[in-house]
N, C-alpha and C positions, 0 to 999 in steps of 0.2 A: 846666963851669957849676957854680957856688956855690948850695945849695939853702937858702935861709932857716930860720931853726930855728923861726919861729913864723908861723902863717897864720890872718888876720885871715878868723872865718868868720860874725860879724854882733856886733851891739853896738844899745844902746839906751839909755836912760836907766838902766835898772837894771844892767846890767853891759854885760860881753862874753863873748865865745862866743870861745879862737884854739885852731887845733890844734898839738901840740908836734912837727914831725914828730920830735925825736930820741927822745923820747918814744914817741912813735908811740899818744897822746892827746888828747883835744878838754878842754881846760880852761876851764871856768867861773870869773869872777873877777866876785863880785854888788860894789855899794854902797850903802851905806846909813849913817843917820847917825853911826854910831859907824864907820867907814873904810870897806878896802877887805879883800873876803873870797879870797882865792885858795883854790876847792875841792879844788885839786889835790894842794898843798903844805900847805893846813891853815894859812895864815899872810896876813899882810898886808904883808911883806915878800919880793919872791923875784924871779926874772926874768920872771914870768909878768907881775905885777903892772909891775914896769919897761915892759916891753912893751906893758902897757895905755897906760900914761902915755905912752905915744910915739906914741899914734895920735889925729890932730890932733884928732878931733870926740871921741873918749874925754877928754881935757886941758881940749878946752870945757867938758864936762857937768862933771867935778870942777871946775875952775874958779868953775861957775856954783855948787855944789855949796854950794862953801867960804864962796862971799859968801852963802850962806843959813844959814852957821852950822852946818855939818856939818865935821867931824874930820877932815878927810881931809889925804891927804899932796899938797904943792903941784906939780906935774906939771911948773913950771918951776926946781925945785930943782936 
């Protein structure tokens, strides 16, 4: 059995919550008008962040995000 490397442990309009199991960490990635924050990595780019972007209703809120005129990167890039 294949163990995923990331677990989706809640999300909301202002970020997500996943844990990394390779890690063996719970990484916070906030949003806000200026992008997206990954606390883990300290960046706005990383696989944490990729992984946001792939979870359907995270993709909506940035989505919705972006036609508000917020910086963020497009989720269907």
């Amino acid at each position: 059995m294949v163990k995923k490397q990331y677990e989706l442990i809640s999300h909301d309009m202002n970020g997500i919550k996943i844990f990394d199991h390779q890690n063996k960490t719970l990484v916070s990635i906030t949003i806000n008008p200026k992008g997206l924050q990954c606390h883990h990595c300290e960046t706005s780019q990383c696989l944490h962040v990729d992984f946001m972007l792939s979870v359907p209703d995270m993709a909506k809120t940035v989505r919705q995000k972006i036609k508000a005129g917020w910086n963020l990167p497009d989720p269907d890039r």
